[in-house]
N, C-alpha and C positions, 0 to 999 in steps of 0.2 A: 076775641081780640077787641079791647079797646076802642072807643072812633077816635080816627084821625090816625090809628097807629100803621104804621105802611108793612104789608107782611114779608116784604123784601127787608126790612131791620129786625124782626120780631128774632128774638134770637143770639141779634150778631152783638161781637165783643164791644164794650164802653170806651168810652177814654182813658180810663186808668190801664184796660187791659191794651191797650192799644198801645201806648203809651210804656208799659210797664215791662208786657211781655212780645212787643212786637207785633199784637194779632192784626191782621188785615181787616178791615173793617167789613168788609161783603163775608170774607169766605171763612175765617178767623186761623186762616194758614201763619203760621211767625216769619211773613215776609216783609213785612213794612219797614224796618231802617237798615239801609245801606253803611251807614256810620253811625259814630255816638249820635250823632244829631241830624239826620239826614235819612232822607228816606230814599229807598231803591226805585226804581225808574218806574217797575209797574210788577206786580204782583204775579209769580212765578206760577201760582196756584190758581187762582181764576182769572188773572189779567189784569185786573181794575188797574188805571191809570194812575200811581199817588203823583209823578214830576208835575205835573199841570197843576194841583194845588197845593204846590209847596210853600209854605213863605218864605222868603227871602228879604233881608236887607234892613229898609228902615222900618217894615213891619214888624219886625220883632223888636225894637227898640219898646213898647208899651211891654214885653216883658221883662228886658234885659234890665233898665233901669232904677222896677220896684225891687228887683231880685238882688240887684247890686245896692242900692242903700239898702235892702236888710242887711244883707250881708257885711258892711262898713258899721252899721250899728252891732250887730250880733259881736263884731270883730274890738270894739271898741268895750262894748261890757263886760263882754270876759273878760278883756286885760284889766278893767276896773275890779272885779270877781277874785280874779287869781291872782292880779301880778306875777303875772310866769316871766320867763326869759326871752327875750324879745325871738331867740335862735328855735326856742319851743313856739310859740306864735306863729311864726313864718312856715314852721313843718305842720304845723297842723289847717294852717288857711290854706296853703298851696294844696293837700290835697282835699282837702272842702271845698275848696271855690269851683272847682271845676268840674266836681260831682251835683255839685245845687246849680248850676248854671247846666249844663246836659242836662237833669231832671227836668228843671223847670221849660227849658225851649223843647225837650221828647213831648211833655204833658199838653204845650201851648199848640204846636205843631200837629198832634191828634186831635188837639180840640178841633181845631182851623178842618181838619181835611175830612172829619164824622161831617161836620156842619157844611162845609160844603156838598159833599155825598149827599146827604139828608136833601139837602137843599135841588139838588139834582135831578134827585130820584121825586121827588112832588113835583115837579115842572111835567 
C-alpha cells in the first residue's frame, strides 16, 4: 500500500463508478441514487450515511451554470453546422439537455460525497 493511502479506500469504486453505476463508496453495493439526481438516505448494504452530504441548492450553481453555457453554445453551432428545422432543434435539445444536466450533477455530487468520506475517514 502506498503512504498516505488509507486501507479503508484501497479497493473501493471512483467517481465515475460511483457516479455512473450507482456504486456506494465504502461497500460498492449499487445503492447510492435514490433519483436521477439524488441520492438515497443511507446505504442499504453497509449503512454509510450519503443525506448528510448531499448538496443541495446554491452549491451546485458552480456546476449548473458552466454546463448550461456549454450547452447554449453546443445548441447555437449546430444550428450554424446544419441549419435544421427549428421543430428538429427543439426535439433533439429537449432530450439532451436533460440527460447532460443528470450526468454532470450524478458526476459533481459523487465527487462532493468520495471527498467528503475521504475527508472523514483521515480525521
Amino acid at each position: 500500500m502506498a503512504a498516505g493511502e488509507s486501507p479503508v479506500l484501497k479497493g473501493q469504486p471512483g467517481v465515475t463508478r460511483a457516479a455512473l453505476f450507482a456504486c456506494c463508496p465504502r461497500c460498492g453495493a449499487r445503492t447510492l441514487w435514490g433519483g436521477p439526481a439524488t441520492f438515497t438516505s443511507s446505504c442499504s448494504a453497509c449503512g454509510q450515511d450519503f443525506a448528510a452530504h448531499e448538496p443541495k441548492g446554491r452549491s451546485l450553481f458552480l456546476v449548473v451554470l458552466p454546463v448550461t453555457a456549454l450547452l447554449v453554445l453546443a445548441a447555437v453551432r449546430l444550428d450554424d453546422l446544419l441549419r435544421s428545422p427549428l421543430w428538429l432543434q427543439a426535439a433533439v435539445w429537449t432530450a439532451l439537455v436533460p440527460a447532460v444536466m443528470i450526468g454532470a450533477l450524478r458526476f459533481a455530487k459523487a465527487a462532493v460525497l468520495i471527498s467528503a468520506l475521504r475527508k472523514k475517514d483521515d480525521e
